[in-house]
C-alpha positions as CSV (number, residue, x, y, z in Angstrom):
1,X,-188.3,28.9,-7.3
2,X,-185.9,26.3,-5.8
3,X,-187.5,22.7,-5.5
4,X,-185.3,20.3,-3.4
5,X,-185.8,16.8,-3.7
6,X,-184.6,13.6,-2.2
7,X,-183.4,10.4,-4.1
8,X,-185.0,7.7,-4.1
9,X,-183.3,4.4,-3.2
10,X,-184.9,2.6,-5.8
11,X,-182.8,3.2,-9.4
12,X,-183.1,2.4,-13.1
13,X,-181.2,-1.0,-13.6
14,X,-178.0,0.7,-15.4
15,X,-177.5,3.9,-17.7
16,X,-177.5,4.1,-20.9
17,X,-174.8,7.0,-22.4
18,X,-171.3,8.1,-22.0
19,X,-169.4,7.2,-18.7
20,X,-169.6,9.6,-15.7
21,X,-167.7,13.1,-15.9
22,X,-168.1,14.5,-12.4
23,X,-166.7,17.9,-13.6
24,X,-169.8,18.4,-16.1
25,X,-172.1,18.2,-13.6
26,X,-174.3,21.2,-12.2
27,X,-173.2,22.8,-9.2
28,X,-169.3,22.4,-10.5
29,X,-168.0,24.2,-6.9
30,X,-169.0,20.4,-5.8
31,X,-166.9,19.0,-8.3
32,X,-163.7,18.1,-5.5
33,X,-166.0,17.2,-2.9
34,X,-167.9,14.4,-5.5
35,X,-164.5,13.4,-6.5
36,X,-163.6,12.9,-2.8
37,X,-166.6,10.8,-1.5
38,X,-166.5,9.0,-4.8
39,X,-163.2,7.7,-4.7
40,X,-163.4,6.3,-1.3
41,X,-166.8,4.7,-2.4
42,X,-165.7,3.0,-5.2
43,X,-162.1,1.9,-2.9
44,X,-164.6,0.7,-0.3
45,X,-166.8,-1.4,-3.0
46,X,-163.8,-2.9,-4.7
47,X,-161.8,-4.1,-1.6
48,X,-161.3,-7.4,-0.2
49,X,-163.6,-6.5,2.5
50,X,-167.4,-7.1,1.5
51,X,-168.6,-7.5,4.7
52,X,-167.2,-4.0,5.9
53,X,-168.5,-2.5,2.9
54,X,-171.9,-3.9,3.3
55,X,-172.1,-2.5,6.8
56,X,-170.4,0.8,5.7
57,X,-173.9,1.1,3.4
58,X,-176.3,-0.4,5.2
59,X,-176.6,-3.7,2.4
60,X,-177.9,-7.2,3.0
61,X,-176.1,-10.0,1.9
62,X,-178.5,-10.4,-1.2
63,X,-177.1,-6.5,-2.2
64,X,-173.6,-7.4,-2.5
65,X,-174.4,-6.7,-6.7
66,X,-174.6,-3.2,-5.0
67,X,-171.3,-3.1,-4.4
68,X,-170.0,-4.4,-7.7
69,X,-172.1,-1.9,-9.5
70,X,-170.0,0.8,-6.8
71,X,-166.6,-0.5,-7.5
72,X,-167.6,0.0,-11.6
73,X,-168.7,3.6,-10.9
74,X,-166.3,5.7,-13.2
75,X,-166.7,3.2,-15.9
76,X,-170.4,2.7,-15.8
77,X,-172.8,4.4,-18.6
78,X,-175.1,6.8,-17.6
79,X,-178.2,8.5,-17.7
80,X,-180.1,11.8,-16.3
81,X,-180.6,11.8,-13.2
82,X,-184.1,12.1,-13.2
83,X,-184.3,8.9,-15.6
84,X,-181.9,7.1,-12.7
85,X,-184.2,8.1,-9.6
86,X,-187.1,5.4,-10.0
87,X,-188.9,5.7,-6.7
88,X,-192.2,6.4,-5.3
89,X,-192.1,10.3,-5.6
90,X,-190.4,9.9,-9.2
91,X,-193.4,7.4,-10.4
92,X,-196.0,10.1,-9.2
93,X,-194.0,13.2,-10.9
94,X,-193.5,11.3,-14.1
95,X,-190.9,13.7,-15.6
96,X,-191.3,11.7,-18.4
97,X,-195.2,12.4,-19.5
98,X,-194.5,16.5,-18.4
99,X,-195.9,19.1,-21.4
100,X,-192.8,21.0,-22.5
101,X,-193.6,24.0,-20.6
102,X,-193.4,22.2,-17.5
103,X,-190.5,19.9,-18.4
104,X,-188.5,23.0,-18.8
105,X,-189.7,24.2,-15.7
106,X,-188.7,21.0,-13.9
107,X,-185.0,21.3,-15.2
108,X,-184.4,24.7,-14.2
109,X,-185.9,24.4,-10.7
110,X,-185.3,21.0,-9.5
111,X,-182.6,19.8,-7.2
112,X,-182.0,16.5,-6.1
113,X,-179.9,16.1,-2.6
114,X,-177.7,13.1,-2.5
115,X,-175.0,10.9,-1.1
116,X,-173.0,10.5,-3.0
117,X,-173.1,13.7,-5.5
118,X,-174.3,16.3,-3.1
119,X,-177.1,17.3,-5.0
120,X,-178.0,17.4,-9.1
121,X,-179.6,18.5,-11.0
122,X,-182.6,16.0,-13.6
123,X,-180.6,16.4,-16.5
124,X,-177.0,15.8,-14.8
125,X,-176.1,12.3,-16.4
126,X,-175.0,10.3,-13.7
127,X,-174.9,6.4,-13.2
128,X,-177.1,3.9,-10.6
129,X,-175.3,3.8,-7.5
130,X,-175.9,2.7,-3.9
131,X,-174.5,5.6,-0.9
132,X,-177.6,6.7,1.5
133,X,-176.8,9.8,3.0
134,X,-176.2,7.9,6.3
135,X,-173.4,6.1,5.2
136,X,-170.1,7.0,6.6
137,X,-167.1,6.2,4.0
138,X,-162.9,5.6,5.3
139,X,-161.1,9.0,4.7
140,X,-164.4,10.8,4.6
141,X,-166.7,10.0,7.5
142,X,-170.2,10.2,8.0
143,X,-171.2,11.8,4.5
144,X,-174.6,13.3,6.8
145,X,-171.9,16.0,8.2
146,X,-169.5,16.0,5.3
147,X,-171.7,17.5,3.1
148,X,-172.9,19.6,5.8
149,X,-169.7,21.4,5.4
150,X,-169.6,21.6,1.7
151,X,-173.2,22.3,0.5
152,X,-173.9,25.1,1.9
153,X,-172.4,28.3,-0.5
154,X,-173.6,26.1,-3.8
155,X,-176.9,25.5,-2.2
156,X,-177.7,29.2,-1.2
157,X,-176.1,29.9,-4.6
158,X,-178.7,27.5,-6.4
159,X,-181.6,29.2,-4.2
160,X,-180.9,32.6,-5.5
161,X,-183.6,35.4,-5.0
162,X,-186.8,33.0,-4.8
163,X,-188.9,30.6,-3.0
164,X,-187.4,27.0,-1.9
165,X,-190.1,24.3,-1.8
166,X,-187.9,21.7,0.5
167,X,-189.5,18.4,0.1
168,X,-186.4,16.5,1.1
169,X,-186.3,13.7,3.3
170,X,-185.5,14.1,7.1
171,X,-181.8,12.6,6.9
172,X,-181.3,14.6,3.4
173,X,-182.5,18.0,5.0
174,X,-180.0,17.8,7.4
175,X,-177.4,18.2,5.0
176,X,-177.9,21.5,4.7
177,X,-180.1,24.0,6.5
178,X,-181.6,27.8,5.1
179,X,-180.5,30.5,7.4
180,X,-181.4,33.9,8.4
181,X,-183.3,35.4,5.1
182,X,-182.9,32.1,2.9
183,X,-184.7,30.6,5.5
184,X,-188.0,33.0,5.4
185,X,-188.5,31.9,2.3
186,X,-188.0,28.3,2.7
187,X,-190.9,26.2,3.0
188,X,-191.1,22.5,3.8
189,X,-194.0,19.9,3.8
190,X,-195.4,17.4,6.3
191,X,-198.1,14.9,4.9
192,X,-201.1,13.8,6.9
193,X,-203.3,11.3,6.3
194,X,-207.1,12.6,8.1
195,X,-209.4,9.8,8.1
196,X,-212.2,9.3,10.5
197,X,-212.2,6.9,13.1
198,X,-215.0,6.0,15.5
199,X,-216.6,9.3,14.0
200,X,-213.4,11.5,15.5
201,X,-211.2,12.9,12.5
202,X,-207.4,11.7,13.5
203,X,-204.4,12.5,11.4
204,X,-201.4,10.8,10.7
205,X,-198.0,11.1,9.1
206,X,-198.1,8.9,6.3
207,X,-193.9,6.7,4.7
208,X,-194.9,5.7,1.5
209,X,-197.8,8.1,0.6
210,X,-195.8,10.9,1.4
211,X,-193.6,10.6,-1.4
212,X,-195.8,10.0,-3.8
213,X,-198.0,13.1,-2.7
214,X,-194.9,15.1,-2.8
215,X,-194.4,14.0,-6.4
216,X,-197.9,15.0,-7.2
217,X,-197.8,18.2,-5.9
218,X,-194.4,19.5,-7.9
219,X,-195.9,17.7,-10.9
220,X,-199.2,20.0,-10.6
221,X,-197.0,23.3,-9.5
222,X,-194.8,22.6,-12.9
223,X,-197.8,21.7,-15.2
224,X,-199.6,25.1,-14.2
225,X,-196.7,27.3,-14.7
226,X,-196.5,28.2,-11.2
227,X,-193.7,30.9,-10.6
228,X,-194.0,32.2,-7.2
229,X,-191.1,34.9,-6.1
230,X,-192.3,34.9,-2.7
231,X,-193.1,31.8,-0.1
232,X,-196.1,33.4,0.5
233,X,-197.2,33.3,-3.5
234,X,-196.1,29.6,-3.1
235,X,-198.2,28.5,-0.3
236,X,-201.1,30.8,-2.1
237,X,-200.1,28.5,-5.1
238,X,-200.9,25.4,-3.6
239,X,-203.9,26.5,-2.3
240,X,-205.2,27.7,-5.4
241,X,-204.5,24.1,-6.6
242,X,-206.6,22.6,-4.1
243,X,-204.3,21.6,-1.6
244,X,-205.1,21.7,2.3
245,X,-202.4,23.9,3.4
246,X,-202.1,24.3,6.7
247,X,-199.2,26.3,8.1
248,X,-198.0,25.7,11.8
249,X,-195.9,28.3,13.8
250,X,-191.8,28.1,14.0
251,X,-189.4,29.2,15.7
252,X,-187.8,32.9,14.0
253,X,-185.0,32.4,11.5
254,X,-186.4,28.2,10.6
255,X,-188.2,27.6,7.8
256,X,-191.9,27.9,7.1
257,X,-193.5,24.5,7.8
258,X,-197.4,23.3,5.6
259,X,-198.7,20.5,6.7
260,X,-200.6,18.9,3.9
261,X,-203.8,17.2,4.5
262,X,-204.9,14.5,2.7
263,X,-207.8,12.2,2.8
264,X,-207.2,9.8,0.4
265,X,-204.2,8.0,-0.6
């Protein structure tokens, strides 16, 4: 089973080991494409042109220490990946509290999507940066359809002959899209919230809680030793771990949608 994740734009505060290598990271096909997007990153960051860089990634004038972290990119220590990602849906899957079983689970199955790297993998030792995926960077573009062009062999590479559990973000997803049999056993997730109003059950999508289910829900899949081989073992999977799956109908060759209901938050 494939597990694709998004980052989260909250990161630890700096690394703490060797500088970055971009060639010993997973996925090495990516290696020129990470070279690419990171040069004209750190370019961007350490020109006289703050303002332009700010815009470039969507930073406030109280982030401009974002940008000098950028410009130090190839020089900064760093750290595995899945100590760098701090966020919401990191804080509920709490790699760092995972029995062995599941931790070795997590490293062989995991796949964070990114900006700036394409995707990693948790132990990939990389450094905190700032580059959303909406960013669009001089020489390279919008990075939303550069790495549209170069993810896709490595991706369906990484996916191999299982199940992908895509919990990515909507921007991140776009980056690269299942097709044909890779997609049939693709499966994504949609979080509502069902509360009762008035005495009428309504549902909602829910931001915040979203994440934190989705980190929940790979944390529980990795802690029981889950190893579907088919999306329909998966989505058995999650049931059996008292999940409210509830599967809605898609268009042929897309991937399988679940919405998953929750009530509390």
């Amino acid at each position: 089973m494939l597990i694709l994740l998004p980052p989260s734009e909250g990161k630890a505060d700096a690394g703490t080991g060797r500088r970055l290598d971009p060639s010993r990271l997973s996925l090495p096909e990516l290696t020129e494409a990470r070279e690419e997007v990171l040069t004209a990153l750190v370019a961007l960051c350490a020109g006289p042109d703050e303002a332009a860089a700010r815009a470039a990634l969507g930073l406030s004038e109280g982030q401009r220490g974002e940008l000098r972290r950028n410009a130090r990119l190839r020089e900064a220590a760093t750290a595995p990946a899945g100590r760098i990602y701090t966020g919401v849906l990191y804080e509920a899957l709490d790699l760092a509290t995972l029995p062995p079983a599941a931790e070795r689970a997590a490293r062989r199955s995991v796949l964070i999507s990114s900006g700036l790297w394409g995707a990693v993998r948790l132990t990939d030792r990389i450094p905190p940066y700032r580059c959303p995926v909406g960013a669009r960077l001089p020489g390279v573009g919008a990075l939303s359809a550069y790495w549209r062009r170069a993810l896709g062999p490595a991706m369906s590479a990484a996916a191999g002959a299982g199940p992908v559990l895509d919990l990515r973000s909507g921007a991140y997803a776009a980056t690269w899209a299942p097709r044909g049999e890779l997609a049939d056993r693709t499966v994504t997730v949609r979080v509502l919230h069902e509360r009762t109003v008035d005495g009428v059950p309504t549902r909602a999508v829910v931001s915040h809680f979203n994440k934190a289910t989705k980190g929940r829900l790979v944390r529980d899949l990795l802690t029981a030793g889950v190893r579907p081989r088919t999306a329909d073992s998966l989505v058995g999977a999650l049931r059996d771990l008292k999940y409210t799956v509830e599967e809605q109908p898609v268009a042929a060759g897309r991937p399988r949608q679940l919405d998953v209901v929750v009530t509390e938050l």
